[in-house]
N, C-alpha and C positions, 0 to 999 in steps of 0.2 A: 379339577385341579386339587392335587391334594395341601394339608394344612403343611406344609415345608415347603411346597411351590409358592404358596401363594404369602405366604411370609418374604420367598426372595422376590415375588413381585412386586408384595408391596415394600419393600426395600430400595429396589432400585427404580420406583415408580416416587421417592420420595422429594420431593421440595426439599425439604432439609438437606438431605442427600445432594443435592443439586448445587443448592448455596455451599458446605463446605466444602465441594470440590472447587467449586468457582472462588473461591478466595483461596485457598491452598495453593491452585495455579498462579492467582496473582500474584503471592506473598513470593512463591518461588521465583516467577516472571522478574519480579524487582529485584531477586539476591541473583538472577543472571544476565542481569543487565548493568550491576553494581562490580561482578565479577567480571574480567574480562575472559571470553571462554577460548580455548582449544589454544592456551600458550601450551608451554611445557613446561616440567616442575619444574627446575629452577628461576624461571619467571615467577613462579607464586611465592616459592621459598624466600626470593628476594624481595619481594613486593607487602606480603604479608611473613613471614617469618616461619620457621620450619614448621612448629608444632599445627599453625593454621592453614599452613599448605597443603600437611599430611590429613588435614579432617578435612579442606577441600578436598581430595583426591580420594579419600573414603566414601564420605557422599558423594561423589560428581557432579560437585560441583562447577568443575570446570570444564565438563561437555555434558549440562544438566538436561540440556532441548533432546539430547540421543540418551538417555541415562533411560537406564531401565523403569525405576519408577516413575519417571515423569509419564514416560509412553503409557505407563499402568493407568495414571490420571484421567491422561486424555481417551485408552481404552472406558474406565468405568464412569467419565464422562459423558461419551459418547450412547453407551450402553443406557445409562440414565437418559439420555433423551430420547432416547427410540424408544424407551418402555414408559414415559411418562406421556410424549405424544400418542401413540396408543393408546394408554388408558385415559386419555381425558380427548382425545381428536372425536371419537362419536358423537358424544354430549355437544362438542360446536359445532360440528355438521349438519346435525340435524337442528339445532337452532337457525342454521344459513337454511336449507330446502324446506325449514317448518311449512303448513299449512294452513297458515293466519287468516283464511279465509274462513276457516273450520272453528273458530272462535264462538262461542254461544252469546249473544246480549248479556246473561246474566253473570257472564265472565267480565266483558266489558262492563259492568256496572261497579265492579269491586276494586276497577283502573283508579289508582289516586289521582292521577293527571284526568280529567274530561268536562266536557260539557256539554248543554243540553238546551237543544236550539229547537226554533220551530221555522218551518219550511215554506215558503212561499208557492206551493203548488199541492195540488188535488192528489195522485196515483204518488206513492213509492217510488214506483218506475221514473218520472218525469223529476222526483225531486231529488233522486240520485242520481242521472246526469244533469240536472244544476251542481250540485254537489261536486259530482267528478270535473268540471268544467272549471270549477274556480281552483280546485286540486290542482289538476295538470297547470293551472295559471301560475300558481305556489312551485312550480317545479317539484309537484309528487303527482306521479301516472301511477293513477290507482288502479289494480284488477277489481271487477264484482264479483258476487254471486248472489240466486235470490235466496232467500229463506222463506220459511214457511210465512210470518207475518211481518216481510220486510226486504230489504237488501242492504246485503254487506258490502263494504268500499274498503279497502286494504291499499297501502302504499308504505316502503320503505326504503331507506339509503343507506348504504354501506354496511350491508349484513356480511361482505369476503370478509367483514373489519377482525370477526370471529376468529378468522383462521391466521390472524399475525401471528402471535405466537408459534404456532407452526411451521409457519414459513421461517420463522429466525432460526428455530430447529432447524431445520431442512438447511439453511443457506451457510450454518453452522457443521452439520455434517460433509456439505460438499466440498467445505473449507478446510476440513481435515482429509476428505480423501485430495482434497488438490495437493496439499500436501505432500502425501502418502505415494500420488503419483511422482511427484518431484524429486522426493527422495529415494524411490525406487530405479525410477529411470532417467532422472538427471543427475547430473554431477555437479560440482565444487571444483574449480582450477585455479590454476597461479602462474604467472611467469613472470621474471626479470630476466630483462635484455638493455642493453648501452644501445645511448644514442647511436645510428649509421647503420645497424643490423637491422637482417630480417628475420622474423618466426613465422612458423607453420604450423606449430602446434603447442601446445598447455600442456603441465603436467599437474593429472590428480592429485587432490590434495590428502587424500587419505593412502593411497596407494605409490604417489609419486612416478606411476606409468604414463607414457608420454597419450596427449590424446591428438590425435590430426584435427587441423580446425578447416581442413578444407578450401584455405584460402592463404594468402602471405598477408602480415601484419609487420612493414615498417617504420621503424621509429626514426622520422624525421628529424626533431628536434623535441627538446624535454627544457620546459622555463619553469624558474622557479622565482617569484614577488614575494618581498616582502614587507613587514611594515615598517614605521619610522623608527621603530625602538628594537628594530632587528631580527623578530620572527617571522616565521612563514606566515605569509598571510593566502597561498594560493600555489600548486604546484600542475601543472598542466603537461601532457604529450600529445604533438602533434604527430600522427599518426598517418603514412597513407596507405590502402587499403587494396591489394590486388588481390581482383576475384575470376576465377575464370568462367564465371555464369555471369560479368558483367561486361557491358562494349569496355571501358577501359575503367584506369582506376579511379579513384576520389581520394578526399582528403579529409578527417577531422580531426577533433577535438575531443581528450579524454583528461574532466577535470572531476575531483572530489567533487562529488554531491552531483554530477552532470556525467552520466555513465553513458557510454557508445554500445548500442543494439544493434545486430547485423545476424542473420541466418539463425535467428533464434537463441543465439547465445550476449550474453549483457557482460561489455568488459568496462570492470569500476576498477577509476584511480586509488592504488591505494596507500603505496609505499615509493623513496626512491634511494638510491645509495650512491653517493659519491665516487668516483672514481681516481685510484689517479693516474689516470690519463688526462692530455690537454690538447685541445686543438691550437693549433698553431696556422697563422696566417701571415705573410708577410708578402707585400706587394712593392716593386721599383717605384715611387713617386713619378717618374720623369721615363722610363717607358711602358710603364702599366703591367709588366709580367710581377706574376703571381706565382705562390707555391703554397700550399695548404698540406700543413703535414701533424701526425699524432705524436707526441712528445711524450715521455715521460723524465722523472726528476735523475737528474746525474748523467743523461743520455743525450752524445750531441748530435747532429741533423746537420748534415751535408745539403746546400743549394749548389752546386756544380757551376751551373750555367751561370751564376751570379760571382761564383767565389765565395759565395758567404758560410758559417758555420755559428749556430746557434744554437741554446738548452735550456731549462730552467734548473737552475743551482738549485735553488731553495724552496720551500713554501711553507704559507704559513696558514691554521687553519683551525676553524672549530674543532670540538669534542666528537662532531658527528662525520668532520672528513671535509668540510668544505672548507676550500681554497678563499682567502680572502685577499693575499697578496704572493706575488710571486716575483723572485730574485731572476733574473734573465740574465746571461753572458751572450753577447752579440759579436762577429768578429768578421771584417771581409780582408783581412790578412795585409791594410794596405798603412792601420796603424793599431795602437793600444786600443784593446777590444775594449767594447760599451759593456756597462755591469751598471743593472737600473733595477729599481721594483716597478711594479703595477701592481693594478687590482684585477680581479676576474672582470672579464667582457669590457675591458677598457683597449685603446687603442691608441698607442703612443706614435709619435715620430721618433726614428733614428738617425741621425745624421750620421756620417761617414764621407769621407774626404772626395769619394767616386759619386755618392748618388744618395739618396735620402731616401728611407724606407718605412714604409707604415706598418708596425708590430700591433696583431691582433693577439688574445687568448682567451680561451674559455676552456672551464673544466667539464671533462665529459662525465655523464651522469647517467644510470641506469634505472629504466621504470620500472616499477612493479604494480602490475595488472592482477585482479583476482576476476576472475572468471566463472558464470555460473551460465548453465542450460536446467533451466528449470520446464517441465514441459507440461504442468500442472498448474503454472502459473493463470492462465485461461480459466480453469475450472476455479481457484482460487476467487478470482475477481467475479467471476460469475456467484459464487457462494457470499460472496460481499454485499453482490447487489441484493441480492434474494433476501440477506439479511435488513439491507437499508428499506426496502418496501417493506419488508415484515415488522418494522418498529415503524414505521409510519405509519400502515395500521394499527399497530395498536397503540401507540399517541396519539395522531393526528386525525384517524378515522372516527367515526361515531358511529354504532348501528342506532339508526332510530326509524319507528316506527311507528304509523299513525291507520288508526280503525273509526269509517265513518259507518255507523247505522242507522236508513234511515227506513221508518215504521210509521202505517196511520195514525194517527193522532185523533182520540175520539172527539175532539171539535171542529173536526177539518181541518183537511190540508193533511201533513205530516209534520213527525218529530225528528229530530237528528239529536244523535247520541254521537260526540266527536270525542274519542279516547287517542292516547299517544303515551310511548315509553322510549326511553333510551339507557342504553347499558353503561354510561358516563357521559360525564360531562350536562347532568343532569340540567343544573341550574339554566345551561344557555339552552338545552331544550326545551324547558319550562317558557322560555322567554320566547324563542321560535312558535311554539305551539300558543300564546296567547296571541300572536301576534296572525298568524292562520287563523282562530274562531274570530279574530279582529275584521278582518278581511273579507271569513262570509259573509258579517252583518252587513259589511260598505259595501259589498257588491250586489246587494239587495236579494238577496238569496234565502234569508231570515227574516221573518217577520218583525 
């Protein structure tokens, strides 16, 4: 590798590197979440004022997540971790497969953690399975091997602990290709449609071509609650569902925060718009015919069979188009027509000299659905999980490991040399490991 290689190696092998990219992202992350993205400029103009619309719009600010440099980020993000796990993934590997058997006594003697026991039996052999015997009772299954003046006993736990980091790499890259798959080969949709209609298909949101969804989506009924001081506090479509890969239809539910999944694609509530249109109901009291008919304002409606003729004069209505009261002209030709308000979804009686009639109204309302087929979604969660094991080990895992040596002892019997390390979380392994040489003695194993 020449000296200009190994300069951009060690470059993008860097920590440093690493952390100001990782804050860079974040800093950006918060000014595009503070932003709202993909309006259009005179939403910004309005919102923030010309001058900071136009330095939005210079940076990209306002489609920062697709903006050229952001992607550059997350490219020499990415780049930095596959050249830093690289150069530092051998050195843990070969810590996880070491051959801790292969330890010399006089290595284990320069251990700060050990002690030094004597053995309740004659041979080596006989005092290292006592040894291994109160081990495996401790929950550590020790391997041996003998040595020239002795035998080695080795046992350890959570040495994969090494490789978290890695794994959060790892689970960290597959999260950018899920990504990368999704935005490749899924799409972004939208549609509004009024209650009583059906759709069959979304249109892209970048291109506005229609895309087939494969199945009919109609809008049954669209409710909107709200709260005591008169905002929304919840708007809902209920939706029923014909597919022709199913025996018949179904019915749900499509509420902010509570998105409807079907065939791979996830439709969130997101918008709705007033209409004006009104549904109109009015029923005989006294022989039960009915007539359900769409009104709109200044437009009158013929009942034939009744004689009757009906419309809404007037209405009156928020800022955003909803109907809060409506002026009705009622008339069955037999005296001076009825002229009354209501409110939306109220239900009045009308008297009339022939028969008494119950007036419904409600104003019709159009959903707005946004739609997404993400197909990287999968790979995504799986890159999640990789990541949630891989910072469990390396918080919650320990490697520790423990070396028993035991050797004649020029008075009889043998010696044991009990040594132990752990790569964190020291202190409580200090405490674990006096609590093991505790345990040889009780179990009479020591002299």
């Amino acid at each position: 590798m020449t000296k200009e290689q190994n300069q951009v190696w060690r470059f993008f092998a860097s920590v440093k590197l690493a952390i100001t990219v990782i804050f860079i992202l974040a800093v950006t992350s918060i000014i595009g979440t503070l932003i709202q993205q993909g309006k259009n400029h005179e939403f910004y103009v309005q919102e923030y004022g010309p001058e900071l619309a136009r330095l939005f719009q210079v940076l990209d600010f306002t489609n920062m997540y697709n903006s050229w440099w952001f992607i550059t980020l997350l490219i020499v993000f990415s780049v930095n971790i596959i050249v830093c796990s690289i150069d530092r993934l051998p050195n843990a590997w070969r810590m996880v497969v070491l051959d801790n058997l292969n330890t010399t006594p006089e290595r284990l003697q320069k251990m700060p953690l050990k002690a030094e026991l004597s053995v309740s039996a004659d041979s080596p052999a006989a005092a290292a399975d006592k040894v291994s015997n109160v081990l495996a009772q401790a929950g550590w299954k020790a391997q041996s091997r003998d040595k020239e003046d002795g035998v080695m006993l080795f046992s350890q736990k959570g040495a994969w602990s090494r490789l978290g980091a890695y794994m959060v790499h790892t689970g960290i890259l597959v999260i950018f290709i899920g990504a990368l798959v999704g935005a490749v080969f899924g799409y972004k949709a939208s549609i509004m449609f009024p209650e009583g209609e059906t759709v069959a298909h979304v249109f892209d949101r970048k291109t506005s071509e229609p895309i087939p969804l494969g199945f009919e989506m109609h809008l049954e009924n669209f409710d909107i609650k709200y709260y005591p001081i008169g905002m929304v506090r919840e708007f809902r479509s209920d939706v029923v569902i014909r597919d022709p890969e199913l025996n018949e239809p179904f019915r749900t539910s499509i509420l902010v925060n509570h998105p409807f999944k079907h065939r791979g694609l996830t439709f969130y509530q997101s918008s709705y718009q007033p209409l004006s249109e009104y549904l109109i109901e009015v029923r005989n009291e006294e022989t039960g015919q009915q007539r359900v008919s769409m009104a709109r304002p200044g437009r009158q409606i013929n009942w034939r069979e009744e004689g009757l003729t009906f419309g809404v004069m007037n209405t009156m209505s928020d800022r955003v188009g909803r109907v809060h009261e409506y002026e009705i002209w009622f008339s069955d030709q037999e005296a001076e027509p009825s002229v009354f308000n209501m409110s939306d979804k109220q239900t009045v009686t009308v008297q009339r000299p022939e028969a008494n009639y119950s007036f419904y109204i409600q104003q019709r309302y159009a959903t707005g659905l946004q739609v997404a087929n993400d197909p990287g979604v999968w790979i995504v969660y799986a890159g999640c999980g990789l990541m949630i094991l891989g910072l469990y080990a390396c918080f919650m895992v320990t490697h520790r490991r423990v070396w028993a040596y035991v050797r004649p002892d020029e008075k009889g019997g043998s010696k044991l040399l009990l040594c132990g390390g752990s790569n964190r979380n020291k202190e409580t392994f200090d405490q674990r490991f006096a609590a093991l040489a505790q345990r040889l003695r009780q179990d009479q194993v020591i002299n």
